[in-house]
Phi, psi and omega in degrees: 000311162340291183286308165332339204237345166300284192319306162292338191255038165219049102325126154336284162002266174271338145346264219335283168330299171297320172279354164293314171307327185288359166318036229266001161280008172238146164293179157199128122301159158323288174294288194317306177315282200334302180268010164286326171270355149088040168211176196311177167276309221295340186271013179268284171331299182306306172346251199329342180279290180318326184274311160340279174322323174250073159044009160303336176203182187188141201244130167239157195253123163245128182067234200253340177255134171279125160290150191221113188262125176288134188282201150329302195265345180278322161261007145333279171293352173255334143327296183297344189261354171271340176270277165002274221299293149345302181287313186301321160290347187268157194308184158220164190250170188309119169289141187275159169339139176303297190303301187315309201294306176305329167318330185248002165308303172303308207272323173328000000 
């Protein structure tokens, strides 16, 4: 189950999806979150079943459509995955040549 739920959430996709939701000045539906992040409903939908299961969201139904809430743990990760994400944009700075780093490794 780990490695399923590692896997789904650094898909484009579904990444998208999950911080869109960490939105919490929005309502979401299904069909909305979908076509705001430019995917399917049905691949919204499975996402969002799977993320249920493993205690990330939780739907509540009005009518024929589910509103859709990041639990606790869902806004964890979605933190954490904004913060990853965050970090991988940010520059990094130049490492020096391998000879340079040993060359001052010696004289040291």
């Amino acid at each position: 189950m780990a490695d399923s739920v590692g896997m789904l959430l650094f898909k484009d996709k579904q990444a998208r999806l999950l911080l869109m939701l960490s939105d919490s000045g929005r309502e979401w539906y299904i069909a909305d979150l979908a076509k705001a992040a430019n995917v399917t409903y049905i691949h919204t939908s499975r996402f969002l079943g799977r993320c249920e299961e493993a205690g990330m969201v939780r739907s509540e139904k009005h009518g024929r459509m589910k509103r859709i809430f990041l639990t606790e743990k869902g806004i964890d990760v979605a933190r954490g995955l904004a913060d990853v994400i965050g970090r991988m944009q940010a520059p990094t700075p130049q490492a020096k040549p391998a000879t340079q780093q040993t060359k001052e490794a010696v004289e040291k």
